[in-house]
PDBQT receptor file of N, H, CA, C and O in Angstrom, charges set to zero:
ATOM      1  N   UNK A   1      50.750  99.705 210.913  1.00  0.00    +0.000 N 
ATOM      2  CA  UNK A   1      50.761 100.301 212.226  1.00  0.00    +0.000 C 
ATOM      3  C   UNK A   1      51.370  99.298 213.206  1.00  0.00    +0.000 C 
ATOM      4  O   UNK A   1      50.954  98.140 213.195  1.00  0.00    +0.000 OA
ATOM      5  N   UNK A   2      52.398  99.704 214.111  1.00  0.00    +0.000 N 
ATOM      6  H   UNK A   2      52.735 100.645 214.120  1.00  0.00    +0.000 HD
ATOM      7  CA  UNK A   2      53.011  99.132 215.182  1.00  0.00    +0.000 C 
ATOM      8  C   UNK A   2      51.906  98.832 216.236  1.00  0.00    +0.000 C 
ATOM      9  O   UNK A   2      50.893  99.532 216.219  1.00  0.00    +0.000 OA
ATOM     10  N   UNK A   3      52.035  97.862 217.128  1.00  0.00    +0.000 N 
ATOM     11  H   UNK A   3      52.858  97.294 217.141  1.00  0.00    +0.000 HD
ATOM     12  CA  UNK A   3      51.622  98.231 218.915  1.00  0.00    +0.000 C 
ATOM     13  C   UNK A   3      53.138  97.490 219.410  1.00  0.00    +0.000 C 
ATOM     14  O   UNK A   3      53.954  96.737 218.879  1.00  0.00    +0.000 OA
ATOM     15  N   UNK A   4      52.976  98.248 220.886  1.00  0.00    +0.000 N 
ATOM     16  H   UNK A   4      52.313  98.860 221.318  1.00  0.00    +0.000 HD
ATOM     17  CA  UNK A   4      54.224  97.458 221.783  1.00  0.00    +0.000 C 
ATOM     18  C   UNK A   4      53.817  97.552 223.235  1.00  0.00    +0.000 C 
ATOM     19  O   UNK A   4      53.134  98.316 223.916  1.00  0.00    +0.000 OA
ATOM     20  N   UNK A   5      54.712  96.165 223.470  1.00  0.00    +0.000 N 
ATOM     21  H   UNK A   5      55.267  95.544 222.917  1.00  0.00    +0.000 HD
ATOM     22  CA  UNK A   5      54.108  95.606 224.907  1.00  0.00    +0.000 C 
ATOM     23  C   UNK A   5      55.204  95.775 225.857  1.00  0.00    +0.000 C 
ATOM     24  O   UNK A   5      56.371  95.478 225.605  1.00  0.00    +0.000 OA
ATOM     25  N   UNK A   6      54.757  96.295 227.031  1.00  0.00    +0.000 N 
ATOM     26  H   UNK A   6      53.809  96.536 227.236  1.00  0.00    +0.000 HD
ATOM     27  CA  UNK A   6      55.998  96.751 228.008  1.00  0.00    +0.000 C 
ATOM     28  C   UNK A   6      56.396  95.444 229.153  1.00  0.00    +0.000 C 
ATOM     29  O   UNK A   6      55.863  95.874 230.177  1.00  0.00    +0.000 OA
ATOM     30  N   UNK A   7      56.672  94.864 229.314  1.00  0.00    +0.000 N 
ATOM     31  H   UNK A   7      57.104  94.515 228.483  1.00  0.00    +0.000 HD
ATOM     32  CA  UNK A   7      56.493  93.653 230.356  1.00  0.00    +0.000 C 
ATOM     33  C   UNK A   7      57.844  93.943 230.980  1.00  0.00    +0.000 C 
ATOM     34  O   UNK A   7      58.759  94.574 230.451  1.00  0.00    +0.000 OA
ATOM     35  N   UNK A   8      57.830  93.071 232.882  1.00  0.00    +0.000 N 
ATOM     36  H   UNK A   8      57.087  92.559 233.312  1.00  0.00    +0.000 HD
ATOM     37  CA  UNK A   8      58.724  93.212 233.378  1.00  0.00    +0.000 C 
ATOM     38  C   UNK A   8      59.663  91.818 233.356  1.00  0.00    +0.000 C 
ATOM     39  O   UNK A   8      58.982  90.809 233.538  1.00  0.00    +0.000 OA
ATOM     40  N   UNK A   9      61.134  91.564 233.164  1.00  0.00    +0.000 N 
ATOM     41  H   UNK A   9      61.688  92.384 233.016  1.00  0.00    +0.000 HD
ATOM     42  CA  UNK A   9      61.876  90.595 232.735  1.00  0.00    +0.000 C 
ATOM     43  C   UNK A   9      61.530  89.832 234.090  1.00  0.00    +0.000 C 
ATOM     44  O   UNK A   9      61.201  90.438 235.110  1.00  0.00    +0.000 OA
ATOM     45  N   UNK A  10      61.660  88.083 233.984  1.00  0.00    +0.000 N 
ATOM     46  H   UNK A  10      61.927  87.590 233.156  1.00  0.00    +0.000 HD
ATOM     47  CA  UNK A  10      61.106  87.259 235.261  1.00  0.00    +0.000 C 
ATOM     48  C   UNK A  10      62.752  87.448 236.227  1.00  0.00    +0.000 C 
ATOM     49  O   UNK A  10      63.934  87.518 235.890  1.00  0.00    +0.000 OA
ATOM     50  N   UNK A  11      62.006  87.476 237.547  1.00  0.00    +0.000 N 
ATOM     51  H   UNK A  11      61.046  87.419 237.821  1.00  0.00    +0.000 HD
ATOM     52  CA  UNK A  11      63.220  87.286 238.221  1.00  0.00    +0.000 C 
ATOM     53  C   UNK A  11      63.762  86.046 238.914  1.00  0.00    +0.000 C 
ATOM     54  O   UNK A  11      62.888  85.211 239.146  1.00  0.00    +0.000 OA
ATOM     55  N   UNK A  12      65.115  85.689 239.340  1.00  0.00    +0.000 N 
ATOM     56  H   UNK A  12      65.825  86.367 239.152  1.00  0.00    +0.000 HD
ATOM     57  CA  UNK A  12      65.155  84.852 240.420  1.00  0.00    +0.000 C 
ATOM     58  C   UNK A  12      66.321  84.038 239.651  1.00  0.00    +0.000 C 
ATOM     59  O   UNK A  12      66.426  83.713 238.468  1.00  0.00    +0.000 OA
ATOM     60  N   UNK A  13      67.276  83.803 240.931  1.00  0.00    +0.000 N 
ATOM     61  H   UNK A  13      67.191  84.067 241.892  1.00  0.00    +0.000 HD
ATOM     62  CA  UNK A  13      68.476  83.490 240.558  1.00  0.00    +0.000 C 
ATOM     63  C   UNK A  13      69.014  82.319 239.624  1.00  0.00    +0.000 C 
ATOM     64  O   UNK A  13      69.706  82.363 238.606  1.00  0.00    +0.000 OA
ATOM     65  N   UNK A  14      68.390  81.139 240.406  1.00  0.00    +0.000 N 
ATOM     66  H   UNK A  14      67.828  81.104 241.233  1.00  0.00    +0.000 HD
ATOM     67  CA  UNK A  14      69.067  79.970 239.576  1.00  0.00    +0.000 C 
ATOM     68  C   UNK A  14      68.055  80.095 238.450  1.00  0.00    +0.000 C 
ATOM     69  O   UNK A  14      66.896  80.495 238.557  1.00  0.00    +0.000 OA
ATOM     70  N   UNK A  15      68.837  79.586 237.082  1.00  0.00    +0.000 N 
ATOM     71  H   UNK A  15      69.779  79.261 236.995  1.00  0.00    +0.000 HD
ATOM     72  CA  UNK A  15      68.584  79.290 236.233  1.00  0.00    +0.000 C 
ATOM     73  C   UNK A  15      68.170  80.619 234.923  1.00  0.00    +0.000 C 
ATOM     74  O   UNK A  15      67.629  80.530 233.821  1.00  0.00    +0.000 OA
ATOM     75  N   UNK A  16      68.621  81.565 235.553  1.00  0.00    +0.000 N 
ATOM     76  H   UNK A  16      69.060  81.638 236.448  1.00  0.00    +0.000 HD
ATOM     77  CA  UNK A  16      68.277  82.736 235.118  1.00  0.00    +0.000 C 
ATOM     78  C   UNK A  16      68.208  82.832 233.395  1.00  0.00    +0.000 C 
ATOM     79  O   UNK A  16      67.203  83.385 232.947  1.00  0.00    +0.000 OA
ATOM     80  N   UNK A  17      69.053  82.409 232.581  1.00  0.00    +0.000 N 
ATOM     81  H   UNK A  17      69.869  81.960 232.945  1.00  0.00    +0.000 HD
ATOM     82  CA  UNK A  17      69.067  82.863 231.600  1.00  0.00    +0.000 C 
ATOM     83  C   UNK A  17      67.910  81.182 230.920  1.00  0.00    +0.000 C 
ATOM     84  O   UNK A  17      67.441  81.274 229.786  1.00  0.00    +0.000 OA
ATOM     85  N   UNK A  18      67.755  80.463 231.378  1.00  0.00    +0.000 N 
ATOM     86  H   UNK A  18      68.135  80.388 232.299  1.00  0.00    +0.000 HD
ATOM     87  CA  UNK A  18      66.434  79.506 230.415  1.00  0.00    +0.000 C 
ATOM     88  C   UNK A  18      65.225  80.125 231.440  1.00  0.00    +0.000 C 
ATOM     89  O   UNK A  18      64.089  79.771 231.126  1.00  0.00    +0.000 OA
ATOM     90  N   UNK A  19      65.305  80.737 232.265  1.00  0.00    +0.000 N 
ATOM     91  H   UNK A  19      66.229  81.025 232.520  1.00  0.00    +0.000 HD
ATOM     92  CA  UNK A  19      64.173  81.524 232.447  1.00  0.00    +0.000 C 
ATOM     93  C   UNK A  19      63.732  83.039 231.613  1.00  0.00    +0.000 C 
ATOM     94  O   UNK A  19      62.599  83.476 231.410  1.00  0.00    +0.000 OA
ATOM     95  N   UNK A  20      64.853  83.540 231.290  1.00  0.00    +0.000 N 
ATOM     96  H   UNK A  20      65.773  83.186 231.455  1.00  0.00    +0.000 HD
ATOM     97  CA  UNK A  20      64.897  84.872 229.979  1.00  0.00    +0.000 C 
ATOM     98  C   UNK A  20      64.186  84.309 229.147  1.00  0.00    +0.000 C 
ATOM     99  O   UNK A  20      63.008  84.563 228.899  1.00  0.00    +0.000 OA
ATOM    100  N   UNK A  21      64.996  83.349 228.568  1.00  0.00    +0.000 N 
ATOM    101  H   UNK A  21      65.954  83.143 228.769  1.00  0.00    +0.000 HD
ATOM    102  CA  UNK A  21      64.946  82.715 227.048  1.00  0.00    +0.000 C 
ATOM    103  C   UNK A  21      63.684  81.906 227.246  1.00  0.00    +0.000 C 
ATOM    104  O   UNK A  21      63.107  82.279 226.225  1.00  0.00    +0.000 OA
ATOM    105  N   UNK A  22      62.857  81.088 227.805  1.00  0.00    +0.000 N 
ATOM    106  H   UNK A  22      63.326  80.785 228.635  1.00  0.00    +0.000 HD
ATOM    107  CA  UNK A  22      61.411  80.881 227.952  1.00  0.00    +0.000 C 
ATOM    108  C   UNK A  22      60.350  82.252 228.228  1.00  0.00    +0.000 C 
ATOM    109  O   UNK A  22      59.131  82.153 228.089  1.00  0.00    +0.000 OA
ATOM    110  N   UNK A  23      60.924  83.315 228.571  1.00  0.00    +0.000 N 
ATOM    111  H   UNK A  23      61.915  83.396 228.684  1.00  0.00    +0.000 HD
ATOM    112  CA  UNK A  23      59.912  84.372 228.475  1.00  0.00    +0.000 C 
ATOM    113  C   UNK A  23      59.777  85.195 227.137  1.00  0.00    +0.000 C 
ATOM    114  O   UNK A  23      58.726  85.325 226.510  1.00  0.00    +0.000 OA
ATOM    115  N   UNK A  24      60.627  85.568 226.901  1.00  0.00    +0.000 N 
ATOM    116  H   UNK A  24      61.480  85.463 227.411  1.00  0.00    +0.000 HD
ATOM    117  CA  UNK A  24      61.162  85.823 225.641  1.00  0.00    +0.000 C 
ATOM    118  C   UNK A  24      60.491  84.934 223.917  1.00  0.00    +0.000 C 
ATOM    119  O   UNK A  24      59.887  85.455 222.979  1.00  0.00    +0.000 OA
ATOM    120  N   UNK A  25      60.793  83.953 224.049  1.00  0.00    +0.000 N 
ATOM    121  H   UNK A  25      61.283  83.530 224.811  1.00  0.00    +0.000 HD
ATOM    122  CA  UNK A  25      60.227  82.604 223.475  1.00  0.00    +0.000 C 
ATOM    123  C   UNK A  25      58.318  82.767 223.627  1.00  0.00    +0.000 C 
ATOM    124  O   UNK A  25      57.474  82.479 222.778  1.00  0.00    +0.000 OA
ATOM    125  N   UNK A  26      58.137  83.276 224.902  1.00  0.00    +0.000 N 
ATOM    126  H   UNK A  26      58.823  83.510 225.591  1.00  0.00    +0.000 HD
ATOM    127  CA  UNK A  26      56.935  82.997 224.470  1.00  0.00    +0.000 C 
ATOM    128  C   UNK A  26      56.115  84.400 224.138  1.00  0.00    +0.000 C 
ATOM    129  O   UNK A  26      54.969  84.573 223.723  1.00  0.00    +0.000 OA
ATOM    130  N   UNK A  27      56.932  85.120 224.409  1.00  0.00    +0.000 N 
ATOM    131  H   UNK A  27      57.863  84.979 224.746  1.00  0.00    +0.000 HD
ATOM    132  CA  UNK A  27      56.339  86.181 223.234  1.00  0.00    +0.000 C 
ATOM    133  C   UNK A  27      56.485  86.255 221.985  1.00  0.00    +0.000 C 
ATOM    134  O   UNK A  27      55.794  86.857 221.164  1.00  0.00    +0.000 OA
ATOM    135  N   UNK A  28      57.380  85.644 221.847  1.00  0.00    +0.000 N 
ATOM    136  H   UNK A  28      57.942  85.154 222.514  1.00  0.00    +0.000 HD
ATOM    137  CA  UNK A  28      57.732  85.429 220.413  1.00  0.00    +0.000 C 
ATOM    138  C   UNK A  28      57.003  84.612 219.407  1.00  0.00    +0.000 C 
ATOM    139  O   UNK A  28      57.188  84.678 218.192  1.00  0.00    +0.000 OA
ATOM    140  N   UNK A  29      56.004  83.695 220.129  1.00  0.00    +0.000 N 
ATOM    141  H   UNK A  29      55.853  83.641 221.116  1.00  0.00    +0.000 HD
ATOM    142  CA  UNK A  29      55.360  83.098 219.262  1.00  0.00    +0.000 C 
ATOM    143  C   UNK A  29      53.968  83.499 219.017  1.00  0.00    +0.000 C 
ATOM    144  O   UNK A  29      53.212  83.006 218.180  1.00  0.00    +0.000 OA
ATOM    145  N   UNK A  30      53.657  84.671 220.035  1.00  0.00    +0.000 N 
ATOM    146  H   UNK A  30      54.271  85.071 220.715  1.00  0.00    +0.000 HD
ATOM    147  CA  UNK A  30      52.647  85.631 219.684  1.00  0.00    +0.000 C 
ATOM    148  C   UNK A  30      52.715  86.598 219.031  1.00  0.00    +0.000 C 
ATOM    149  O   UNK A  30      51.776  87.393 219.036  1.00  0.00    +0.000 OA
ATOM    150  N   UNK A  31      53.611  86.774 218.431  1.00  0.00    +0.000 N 
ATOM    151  H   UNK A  31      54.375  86.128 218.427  1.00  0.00    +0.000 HD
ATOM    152  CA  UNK A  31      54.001  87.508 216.887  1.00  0.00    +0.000 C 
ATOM    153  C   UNK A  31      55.143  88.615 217.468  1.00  0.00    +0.000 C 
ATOM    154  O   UNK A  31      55.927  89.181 216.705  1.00  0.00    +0.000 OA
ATOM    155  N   UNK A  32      55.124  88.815 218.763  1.00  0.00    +0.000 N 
ATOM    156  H   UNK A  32      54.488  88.355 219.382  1.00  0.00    +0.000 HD
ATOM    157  CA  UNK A  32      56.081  90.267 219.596  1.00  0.00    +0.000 C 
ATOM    158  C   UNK A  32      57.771  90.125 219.326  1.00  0.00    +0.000 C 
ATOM    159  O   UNK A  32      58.284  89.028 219.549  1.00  0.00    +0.000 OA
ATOM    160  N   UNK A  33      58.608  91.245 218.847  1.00  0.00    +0.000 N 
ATOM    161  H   UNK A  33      58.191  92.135 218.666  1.00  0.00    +0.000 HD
ATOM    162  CA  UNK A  33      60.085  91.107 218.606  1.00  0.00    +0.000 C 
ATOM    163  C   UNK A  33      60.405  91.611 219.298  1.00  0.00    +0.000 C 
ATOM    164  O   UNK A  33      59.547  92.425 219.640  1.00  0.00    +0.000 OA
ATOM    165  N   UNK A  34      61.610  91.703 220.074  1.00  0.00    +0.000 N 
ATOM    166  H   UNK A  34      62.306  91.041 219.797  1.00  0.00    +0.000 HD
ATOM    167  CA  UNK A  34      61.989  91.974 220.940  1.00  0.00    +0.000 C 
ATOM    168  C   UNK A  34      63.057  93.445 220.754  1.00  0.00    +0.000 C 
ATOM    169  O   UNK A  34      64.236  93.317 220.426  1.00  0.00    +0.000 OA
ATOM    170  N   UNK A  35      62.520  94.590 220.981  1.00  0.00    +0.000 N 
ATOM    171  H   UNK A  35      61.562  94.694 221.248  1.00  0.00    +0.000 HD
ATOM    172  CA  UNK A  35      63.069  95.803 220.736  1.00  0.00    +0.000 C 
ATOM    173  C   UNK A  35      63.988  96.926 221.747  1.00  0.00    +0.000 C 
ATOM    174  O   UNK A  35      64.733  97.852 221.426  1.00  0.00    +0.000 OA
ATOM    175  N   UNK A  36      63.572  96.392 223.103  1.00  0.00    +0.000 N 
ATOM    176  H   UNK A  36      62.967  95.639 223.364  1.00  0.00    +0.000 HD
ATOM    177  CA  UNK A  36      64.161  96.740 224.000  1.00  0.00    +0.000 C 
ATOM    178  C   UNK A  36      64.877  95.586 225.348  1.00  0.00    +0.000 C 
ATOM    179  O   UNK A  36      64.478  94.423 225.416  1.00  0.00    +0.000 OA
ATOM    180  N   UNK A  37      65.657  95.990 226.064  1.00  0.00    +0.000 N 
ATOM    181  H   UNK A  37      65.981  96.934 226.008  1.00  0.00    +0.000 HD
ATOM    182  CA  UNK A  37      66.411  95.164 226.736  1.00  0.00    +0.000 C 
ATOM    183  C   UNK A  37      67.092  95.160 227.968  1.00  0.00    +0.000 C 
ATOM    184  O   UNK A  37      68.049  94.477 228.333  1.00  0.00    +0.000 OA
ATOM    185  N   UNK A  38      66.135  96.453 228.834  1.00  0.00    +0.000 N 
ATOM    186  H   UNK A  38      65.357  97.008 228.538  1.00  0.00    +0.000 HD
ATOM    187  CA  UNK A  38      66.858  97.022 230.045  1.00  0.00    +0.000 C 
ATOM    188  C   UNK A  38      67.829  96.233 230.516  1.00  0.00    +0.000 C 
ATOM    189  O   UNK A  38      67.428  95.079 230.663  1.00  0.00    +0.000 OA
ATOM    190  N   UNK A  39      69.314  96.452 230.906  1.00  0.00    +0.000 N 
ATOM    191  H   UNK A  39      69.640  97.390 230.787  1.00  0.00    +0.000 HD
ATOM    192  CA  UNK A  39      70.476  95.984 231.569  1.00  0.00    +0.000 C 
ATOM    193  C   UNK A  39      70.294  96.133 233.111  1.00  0.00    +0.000 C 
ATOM    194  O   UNK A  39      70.256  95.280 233.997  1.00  0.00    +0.000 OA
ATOM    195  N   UNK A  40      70.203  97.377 233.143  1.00  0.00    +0.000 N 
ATOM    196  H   UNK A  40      70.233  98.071 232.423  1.00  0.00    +0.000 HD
ATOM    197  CA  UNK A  40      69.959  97.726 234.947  1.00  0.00    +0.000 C 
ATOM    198  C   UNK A  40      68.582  97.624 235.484  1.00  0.00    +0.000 C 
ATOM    199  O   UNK A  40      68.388  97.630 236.700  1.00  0.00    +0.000 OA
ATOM    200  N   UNK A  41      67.700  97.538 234.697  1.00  0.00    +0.000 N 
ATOM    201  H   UNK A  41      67.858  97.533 233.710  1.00  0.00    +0.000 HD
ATOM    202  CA  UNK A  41      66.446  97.674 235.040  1.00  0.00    +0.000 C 
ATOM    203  C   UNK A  41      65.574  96.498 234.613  1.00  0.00    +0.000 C 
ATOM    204  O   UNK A  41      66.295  95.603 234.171  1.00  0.00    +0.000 OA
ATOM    205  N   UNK A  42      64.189  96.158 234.587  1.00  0.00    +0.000 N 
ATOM    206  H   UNK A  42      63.604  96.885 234.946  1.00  0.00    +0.000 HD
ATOM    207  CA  UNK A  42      63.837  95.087 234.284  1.00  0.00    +0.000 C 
ATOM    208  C   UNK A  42      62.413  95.096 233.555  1.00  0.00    +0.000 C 
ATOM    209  O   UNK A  42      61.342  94.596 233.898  1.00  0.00    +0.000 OA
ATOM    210  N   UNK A  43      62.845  95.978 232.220  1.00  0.00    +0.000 N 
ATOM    211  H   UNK A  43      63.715  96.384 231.942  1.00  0.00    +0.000 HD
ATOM    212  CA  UNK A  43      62.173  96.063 231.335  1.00  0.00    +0.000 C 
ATOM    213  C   UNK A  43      62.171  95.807 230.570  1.00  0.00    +0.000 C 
ATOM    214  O   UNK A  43      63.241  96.253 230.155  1.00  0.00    +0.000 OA
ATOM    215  N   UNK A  44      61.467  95.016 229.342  1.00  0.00    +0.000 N 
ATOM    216  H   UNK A  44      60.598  94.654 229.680  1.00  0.00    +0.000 HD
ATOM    217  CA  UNK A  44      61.449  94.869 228.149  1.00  0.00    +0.000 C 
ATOM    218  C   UNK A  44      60.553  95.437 227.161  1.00  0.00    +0.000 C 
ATOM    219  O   UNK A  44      59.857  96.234 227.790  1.00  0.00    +0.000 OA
ATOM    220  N   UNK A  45      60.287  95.442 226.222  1.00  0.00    +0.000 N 
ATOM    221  H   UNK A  45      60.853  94.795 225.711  1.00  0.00    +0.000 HD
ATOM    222  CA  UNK A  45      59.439  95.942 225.293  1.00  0.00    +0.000 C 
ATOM    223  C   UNK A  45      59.529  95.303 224.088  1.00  0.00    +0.000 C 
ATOM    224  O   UNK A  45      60.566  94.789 223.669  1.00  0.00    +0.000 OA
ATOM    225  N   UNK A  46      58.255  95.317 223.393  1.00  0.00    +0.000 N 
ATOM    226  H   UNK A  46      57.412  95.734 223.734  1.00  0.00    +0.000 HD
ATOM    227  CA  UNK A  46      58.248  94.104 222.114  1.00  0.00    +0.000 C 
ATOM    228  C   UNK A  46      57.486  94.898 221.344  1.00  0.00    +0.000 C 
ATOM    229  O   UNK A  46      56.615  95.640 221.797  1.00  0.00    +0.000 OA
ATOM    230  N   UNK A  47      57.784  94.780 220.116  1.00  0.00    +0.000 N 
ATOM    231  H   UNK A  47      58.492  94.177 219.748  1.00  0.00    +0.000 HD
ATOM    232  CA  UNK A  47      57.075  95.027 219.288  1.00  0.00    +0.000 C 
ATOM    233  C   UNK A  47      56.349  94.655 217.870  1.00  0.00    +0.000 C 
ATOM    234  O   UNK A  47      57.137  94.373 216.967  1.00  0.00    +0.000 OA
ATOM    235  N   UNK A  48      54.590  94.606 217.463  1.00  0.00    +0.000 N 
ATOM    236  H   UNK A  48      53.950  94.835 218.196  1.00  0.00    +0.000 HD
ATOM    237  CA  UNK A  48      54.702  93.768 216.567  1.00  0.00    +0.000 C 
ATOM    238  C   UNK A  48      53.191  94.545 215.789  1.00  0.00    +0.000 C 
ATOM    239  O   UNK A  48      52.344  95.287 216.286  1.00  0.00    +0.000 OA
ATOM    240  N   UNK A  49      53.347  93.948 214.293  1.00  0.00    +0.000 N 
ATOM    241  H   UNK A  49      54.035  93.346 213.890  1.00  0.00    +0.000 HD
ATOM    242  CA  UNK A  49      52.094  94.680 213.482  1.00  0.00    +0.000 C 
ATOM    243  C   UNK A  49      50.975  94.288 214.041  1.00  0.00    +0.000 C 
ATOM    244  O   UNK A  49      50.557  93.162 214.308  1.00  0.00    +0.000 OA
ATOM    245  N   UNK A  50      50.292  95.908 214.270  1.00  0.00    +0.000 N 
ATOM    246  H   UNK A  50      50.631  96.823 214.053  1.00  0.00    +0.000 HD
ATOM    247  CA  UNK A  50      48.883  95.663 214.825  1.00  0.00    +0.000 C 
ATOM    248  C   UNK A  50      47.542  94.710 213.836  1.00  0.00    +0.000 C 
ATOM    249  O   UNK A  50      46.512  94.308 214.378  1.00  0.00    +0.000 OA
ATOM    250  N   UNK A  51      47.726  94.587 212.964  1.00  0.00    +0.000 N 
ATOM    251  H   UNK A  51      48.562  94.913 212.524  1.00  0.00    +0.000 HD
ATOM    252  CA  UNK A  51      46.553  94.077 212.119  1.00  0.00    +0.000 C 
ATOM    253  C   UNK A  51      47.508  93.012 211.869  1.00  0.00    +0.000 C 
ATOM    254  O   UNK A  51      48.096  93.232 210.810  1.00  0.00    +0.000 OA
ATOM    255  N   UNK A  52      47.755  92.317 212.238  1.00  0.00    +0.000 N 
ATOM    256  H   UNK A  52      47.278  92.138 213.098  1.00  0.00    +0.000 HD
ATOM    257  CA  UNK A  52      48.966  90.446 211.747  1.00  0.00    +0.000 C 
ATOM    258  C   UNK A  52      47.625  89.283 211.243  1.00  0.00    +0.000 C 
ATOM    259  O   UNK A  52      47.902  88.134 210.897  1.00  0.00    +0.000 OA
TER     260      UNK A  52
């Protein structure tokens, strides 16, 4: 069985993309993959096995 987590991408100009990639990163080490990727919008979604 799946679960997935909806979170909003961090904002703010400088440094933008090691601010992605540290949010990102740290879901990632709570078991969450990264399944969605809003462009215009500032959503993400992760997804990962419910019983891990």
């Amino acid at each position: 069985m799946k679960e997935y987590k909806v979170a909003s991408k961090p904002f703010g100009l400088s440094k933008n993309n090691q601010r992605l990639e540290d949010f990102l990163n740290q879901y990632a080490r709570e078991g969450w993959q990264l399944k969605f990727l809003g462009e215009q919008i500032s959503t993400v979604v992760f997804e990962r096995e419910k019983n891990r």
